[in-house]
C-alpha positions in Angstrom: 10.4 -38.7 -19.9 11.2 -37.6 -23.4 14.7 -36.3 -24.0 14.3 -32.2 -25.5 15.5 -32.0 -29.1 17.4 -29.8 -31.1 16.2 -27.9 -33.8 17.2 -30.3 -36.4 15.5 -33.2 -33.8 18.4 -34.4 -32.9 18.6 -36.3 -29.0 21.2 -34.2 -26.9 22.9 -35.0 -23.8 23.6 -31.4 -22.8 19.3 -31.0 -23.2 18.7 -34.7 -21.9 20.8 -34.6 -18.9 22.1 -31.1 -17.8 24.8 -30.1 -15.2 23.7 -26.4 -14.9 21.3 -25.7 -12.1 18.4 -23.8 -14.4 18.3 -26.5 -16.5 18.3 -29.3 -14.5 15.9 -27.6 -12.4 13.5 -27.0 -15.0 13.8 -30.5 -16.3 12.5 -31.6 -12.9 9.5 -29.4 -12.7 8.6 -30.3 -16.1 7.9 -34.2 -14.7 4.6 -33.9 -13.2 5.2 -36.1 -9.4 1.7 -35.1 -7.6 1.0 -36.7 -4.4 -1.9 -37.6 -4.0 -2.2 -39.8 -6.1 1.5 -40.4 -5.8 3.5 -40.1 -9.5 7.3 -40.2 -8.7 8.1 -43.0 -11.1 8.7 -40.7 -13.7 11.3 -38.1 -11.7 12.7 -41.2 -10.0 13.2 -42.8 -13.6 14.7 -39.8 -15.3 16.9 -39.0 -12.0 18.1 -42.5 -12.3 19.0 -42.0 -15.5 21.1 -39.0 -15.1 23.3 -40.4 -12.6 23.7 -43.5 -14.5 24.5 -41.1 -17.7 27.5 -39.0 -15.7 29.1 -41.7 -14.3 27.6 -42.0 -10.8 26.0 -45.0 -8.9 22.5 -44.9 -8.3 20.2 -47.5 -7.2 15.9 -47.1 -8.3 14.5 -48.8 -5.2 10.9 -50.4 -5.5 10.6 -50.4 -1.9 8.1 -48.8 0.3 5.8 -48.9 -2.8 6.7 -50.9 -6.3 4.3 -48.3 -8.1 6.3 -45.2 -6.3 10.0 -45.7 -6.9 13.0 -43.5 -5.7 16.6 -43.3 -6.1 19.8 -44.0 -3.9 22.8 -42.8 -5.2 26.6 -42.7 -3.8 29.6 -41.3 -4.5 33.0 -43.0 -2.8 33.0 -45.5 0.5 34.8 -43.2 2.7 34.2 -41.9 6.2 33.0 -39.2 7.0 29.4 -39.8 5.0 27.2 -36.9 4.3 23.4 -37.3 2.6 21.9 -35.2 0.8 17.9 -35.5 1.1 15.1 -34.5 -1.6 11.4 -35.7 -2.1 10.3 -35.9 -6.1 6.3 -35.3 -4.7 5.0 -32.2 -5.1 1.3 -31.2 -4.3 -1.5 -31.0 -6.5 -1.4 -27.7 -8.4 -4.7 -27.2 -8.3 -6.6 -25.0 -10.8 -4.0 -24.6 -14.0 -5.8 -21.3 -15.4 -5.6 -19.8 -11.9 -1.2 -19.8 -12.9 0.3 -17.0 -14.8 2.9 -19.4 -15.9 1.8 -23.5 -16.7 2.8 -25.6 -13.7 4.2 -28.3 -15.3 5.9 -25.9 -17.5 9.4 -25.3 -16.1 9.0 -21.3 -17.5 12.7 -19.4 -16.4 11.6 -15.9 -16.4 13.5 -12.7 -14.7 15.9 -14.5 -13.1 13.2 -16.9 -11.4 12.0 -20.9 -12.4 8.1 -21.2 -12.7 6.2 -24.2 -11.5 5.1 -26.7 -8.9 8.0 -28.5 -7.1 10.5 -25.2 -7.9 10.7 -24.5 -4.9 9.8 -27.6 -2.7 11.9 -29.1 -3.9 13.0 -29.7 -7.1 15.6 -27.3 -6.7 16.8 -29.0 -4.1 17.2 -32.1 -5.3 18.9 -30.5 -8.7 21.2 -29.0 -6.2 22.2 -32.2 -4.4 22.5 -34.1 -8.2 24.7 -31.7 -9.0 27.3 -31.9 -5.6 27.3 -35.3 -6.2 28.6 -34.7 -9.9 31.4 -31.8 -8.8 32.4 -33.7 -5.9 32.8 -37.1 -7.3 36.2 -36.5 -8.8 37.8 -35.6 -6.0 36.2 -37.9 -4.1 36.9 -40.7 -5.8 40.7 -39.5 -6.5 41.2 -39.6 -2.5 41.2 -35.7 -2.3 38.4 -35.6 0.0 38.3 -39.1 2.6 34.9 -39.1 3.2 31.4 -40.5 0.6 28.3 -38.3 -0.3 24.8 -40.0 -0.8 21.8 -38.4 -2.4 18.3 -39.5 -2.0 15.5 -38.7 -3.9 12.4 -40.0 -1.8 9.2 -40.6 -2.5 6.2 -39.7 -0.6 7.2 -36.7 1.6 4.3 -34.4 1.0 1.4 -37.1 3.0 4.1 -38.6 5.6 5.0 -42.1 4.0 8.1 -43.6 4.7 10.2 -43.2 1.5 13.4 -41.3 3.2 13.2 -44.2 6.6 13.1 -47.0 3.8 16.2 -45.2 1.8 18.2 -45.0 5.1 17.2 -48.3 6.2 18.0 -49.7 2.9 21.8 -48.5 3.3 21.8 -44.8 2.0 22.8 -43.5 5.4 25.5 -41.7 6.6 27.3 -40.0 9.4 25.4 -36.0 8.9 22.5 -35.2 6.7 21.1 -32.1 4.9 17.1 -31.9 4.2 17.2 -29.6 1.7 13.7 -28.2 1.9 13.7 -24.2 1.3 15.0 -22.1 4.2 16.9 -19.4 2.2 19.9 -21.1 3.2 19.3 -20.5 7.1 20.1 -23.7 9.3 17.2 -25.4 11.1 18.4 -27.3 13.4 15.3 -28.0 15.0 11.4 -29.0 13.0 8.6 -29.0 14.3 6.2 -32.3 14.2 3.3 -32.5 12.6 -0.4 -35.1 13.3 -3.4 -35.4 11.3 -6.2 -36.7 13.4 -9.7 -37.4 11.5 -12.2 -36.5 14.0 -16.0 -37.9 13.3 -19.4 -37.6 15.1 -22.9 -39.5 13.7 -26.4 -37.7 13.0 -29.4 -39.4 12.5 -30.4 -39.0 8.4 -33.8 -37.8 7.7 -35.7 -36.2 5.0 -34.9 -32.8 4.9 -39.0 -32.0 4.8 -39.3 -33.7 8.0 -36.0 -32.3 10.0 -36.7 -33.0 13.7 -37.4 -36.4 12.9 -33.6 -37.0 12.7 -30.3 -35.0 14.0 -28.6 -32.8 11.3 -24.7 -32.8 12.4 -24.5 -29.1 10.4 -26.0 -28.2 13.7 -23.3 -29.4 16.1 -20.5 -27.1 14.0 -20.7 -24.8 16.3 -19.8 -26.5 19.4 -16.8 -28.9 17.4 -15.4 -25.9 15.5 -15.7 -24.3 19.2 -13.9 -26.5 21.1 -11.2 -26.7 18.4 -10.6 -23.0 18.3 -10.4 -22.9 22.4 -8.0 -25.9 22.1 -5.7 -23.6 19.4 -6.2 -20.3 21.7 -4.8 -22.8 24.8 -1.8 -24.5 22.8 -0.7 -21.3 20.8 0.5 -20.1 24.4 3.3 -23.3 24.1 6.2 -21.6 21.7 9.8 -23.0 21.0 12.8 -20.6 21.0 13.3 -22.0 17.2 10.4 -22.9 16.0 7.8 -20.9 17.3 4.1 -21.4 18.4 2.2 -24.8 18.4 -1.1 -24.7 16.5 -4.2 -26.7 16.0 -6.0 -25.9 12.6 -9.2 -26.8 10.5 -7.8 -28.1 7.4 -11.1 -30.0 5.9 -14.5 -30.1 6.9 -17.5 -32.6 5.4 -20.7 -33.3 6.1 -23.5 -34.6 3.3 -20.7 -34.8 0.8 -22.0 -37.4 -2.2 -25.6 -37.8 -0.1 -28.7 -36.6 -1.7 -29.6 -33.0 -1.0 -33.0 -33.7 0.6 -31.5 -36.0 3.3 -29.5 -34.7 6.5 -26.1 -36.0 7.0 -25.3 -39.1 8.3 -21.8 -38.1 9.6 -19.7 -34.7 10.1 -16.3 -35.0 9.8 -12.9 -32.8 10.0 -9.5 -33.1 9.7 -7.5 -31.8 12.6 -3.9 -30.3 11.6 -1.9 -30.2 14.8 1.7 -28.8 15.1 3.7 -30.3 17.4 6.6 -28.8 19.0 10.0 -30.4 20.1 9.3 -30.7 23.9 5.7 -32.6 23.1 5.0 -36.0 22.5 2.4 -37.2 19.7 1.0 -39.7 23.2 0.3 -36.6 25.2 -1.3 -34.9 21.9 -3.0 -37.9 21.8 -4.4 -37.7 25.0 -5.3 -34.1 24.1 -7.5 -35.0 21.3 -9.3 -37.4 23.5 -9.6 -34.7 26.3 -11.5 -32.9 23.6 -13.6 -35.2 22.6 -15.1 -36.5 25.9 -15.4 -32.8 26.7 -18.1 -32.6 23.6 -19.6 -35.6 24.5 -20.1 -34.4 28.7 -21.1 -30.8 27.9 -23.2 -31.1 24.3 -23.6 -34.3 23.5 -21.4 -35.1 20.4 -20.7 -38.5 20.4 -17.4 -37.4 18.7 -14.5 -40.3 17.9 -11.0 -39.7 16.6 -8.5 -41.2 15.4 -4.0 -40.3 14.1 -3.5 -40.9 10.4 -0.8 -39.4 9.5 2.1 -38.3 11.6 5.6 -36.2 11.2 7.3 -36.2 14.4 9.6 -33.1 15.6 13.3 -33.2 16.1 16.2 -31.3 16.8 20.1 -31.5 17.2 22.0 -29.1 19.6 22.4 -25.8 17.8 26.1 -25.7 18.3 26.8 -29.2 16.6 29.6 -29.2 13.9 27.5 -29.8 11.2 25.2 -26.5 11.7 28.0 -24.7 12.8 29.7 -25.6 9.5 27.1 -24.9 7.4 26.0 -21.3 9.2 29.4 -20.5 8.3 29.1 -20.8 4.0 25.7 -19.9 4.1 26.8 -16.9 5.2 30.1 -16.2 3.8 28.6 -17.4 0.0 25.1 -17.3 0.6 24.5 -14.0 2.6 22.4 -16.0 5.0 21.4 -15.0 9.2 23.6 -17.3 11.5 21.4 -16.8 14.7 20.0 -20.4 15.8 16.7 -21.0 14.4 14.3 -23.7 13.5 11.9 -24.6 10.6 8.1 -24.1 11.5 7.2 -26.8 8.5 7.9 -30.3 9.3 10.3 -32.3 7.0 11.5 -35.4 6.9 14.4 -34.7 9.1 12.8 -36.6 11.5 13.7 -39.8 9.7 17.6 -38.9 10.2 17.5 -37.8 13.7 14.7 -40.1 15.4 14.2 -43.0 13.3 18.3 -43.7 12.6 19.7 -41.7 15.1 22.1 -39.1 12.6 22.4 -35.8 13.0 20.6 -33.7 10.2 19.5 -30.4 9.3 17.2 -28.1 7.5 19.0 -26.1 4.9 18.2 -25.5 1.3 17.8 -22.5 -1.4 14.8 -21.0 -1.6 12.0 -19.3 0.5 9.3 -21.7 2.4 6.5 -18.8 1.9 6.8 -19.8 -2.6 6.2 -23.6 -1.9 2.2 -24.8 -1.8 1.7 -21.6 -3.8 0.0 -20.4 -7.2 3.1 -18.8 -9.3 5.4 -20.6 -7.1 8.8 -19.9 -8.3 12.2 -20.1 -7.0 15.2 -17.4 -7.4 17.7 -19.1 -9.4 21.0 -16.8 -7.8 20.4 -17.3 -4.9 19.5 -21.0 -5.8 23.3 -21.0 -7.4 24.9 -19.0 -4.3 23.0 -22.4 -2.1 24.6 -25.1 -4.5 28.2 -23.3 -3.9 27.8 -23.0 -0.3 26.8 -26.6 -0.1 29.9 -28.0 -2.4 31.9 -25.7 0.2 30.4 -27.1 3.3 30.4 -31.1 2.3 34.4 -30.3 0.6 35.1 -29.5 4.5 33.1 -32.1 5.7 34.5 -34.7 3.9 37.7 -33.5 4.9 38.1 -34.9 8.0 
């Protein structure tokens, strides 16, 4: 990270380490964290290094991964503690030229901040940064009893454990906020997410001489077919909160890096499966399975299948204190709906709720529809209305 420099190239702390929302922002989406392949050392470095520069503890951990850092910080020891969740990984942004505004650029526009991460979630973790910096006074002068922790994890986009290790590592709490973009609405409920890699063998062959092999291109059909019957059956399962369970195509390969005169010697597809609160990744599981052996019974397709990556749902009650307290500034600052609801994308506010057994919600600035996007941006009042309804909400929190 190279600090910005004045005009006469001179460093600057007010450029190098900012404490107003655009700027920090932009700093953030500037720092270029893709996962895959996984570059969060640099946004873990420089977020480091702003806490240590205003004052506030912070911790780089090298644990899950030494190569993938990411920062524990804390304000005060007191009781109640609240943490405040980001992930420094952002997706690849693709194509550069197919952006109006450079990716990496941190462009502020109109009233809106350009880039990759802008929205999920850079803001959010600028946001958190800076309640940590307005609260620690008061915090540490014993005007507010309770301690604020901030996290920003590694790994989030492809399921590895960076917020579990920070919470097991000590940078837990009592309530915590994932602050992925919901326009300020309270999730109190995700849904869960699996990746299953699902395989089936052909028999290679020169192209000239086709029937003397099996070309998996031509068992598609039936796979893709069984796939879409198994969505049509599961898109009948719906939460109140978080809507319909899916099962969606999200990669498909077959002769990839083989010579072009050769059949394939194996089809294979990623499975995207959302999983809703009342399921259980076993009896998806068994799903899968049911799906396979129904390929192999009725066409053939010696189809196997295995889990690699899995999110799991989770939910608190909808009427708990710490959604109730949020709904409240959210709307009063925010302008934000109060009717229970529940986030469709899963975040790692499993980690909180299943894996350490604290009470956490969904709740950040910004719109979910921006984030994965070309252009994505993210609206930088109603990012500021988010980061004084937060202060608000963790002042009374820490109140009592």
């Amino acid at each position: 990270m190279h600090p910005e420099m004045t005009h006469d190239g001179a460093n600057t702390d007010a450029a190098t380490y900012p404490t107003d929302l655009a700027g920090l922002a932009a700093v953030l989406v500037r720092i270029e964290t893709e996962n895959p392949p996984g570059n969060e050392r640099p946004a873990a470095e420089y977020v480091h290094e702003w806490f240590t520069h205003h004052g506030i503890d912070a911790t780089l951990l090298t644990e899950p991964d030494p190569e993938r850092p990411q920062v524990g910080a804390r304000v005060g020891d007191g009781d109640p503690t609240l943490v405040l969740n980001g992930h420094t990984d952002v997706v690849p942004a693709g194509d550069h030229e197919e952006w109006s505004y450079p990716p990496y650029g941190g462009v502020v526009e109109d009233g809106r901040l350009y880039g990759r991460g802008s929205v999920d979630m850079k803001t959010g973790i600028a946001v958190a940064m800076l309640t940590a910096l307005e609260l620690a006074e008061p915090i540490e002068s014993g005007d507010l009893d309770g301690s604020l922790v901030v996290h920003a994890a590694m790994g989030e986009e492809t399921a590895a454990p960076g917020t579990r290790t920070l919470l097991e590592a000590g940078f837990d709490g009592d309530y915590g906020i994932v602050l992925e973009p919901t326009e300020c609405r309270v999730a109190t409920s995700a849904k869960g997410l699996a990746w299953y890699e699902l395989s089936w063998p052909g028999e290679p062959s020169h192209a000239s001489r086709p029937d003397q092999g099996h070309n998996v291109v031509d068992d598609l059909g039936a796979v893709l077919g069984a796939v879409e019957a198994y969505d049509e059956r599961i898109r009948e399962r719906t939460d109140p909160l978080c809507g319909r369970a899916y099962a969606t195509v999200t990669r498909l390969l077959a002769g990839e890096g083989t010579n072009r005169a050769v059949l394939p010697e194996r089809g294979s597809l990623v499975l995207d499966r959302r999983i809703l609160p009342d399921e259980t990744v076993s009896d998806v599981d068994e799903e899968v399975a049911a799906l396979a052996a129904d390929l192999e019974r009725e066409h053939g397709i010696p189809l196997t299948w295995e889990r690699t990556t899995t999110y799991a749902a989770a939910s608190i009650p909808v009427d708990h204190p710490l959604a109730e307290t949020f709904r409240e500034y959210a709307a009063s600052v925010a302008g934000a709906p109060t009717d229970p609801w529940g986030i469709e994308a899963s975040t790692d506010v499993r980690n909180f709720v299943e894996d350490a057994g604290i009470p956490a919600i969904t709740w950040g600035p910004g719109s979910l529809e921006q984030a994965h996007t070309v252009d994505e941006y993210v609206d930088l009042e109603a990012a500021e209305a988010g980061l004084d309804a937060l202060c608000r909400a963790a002042e009374e929190l820490l109140s009592d």
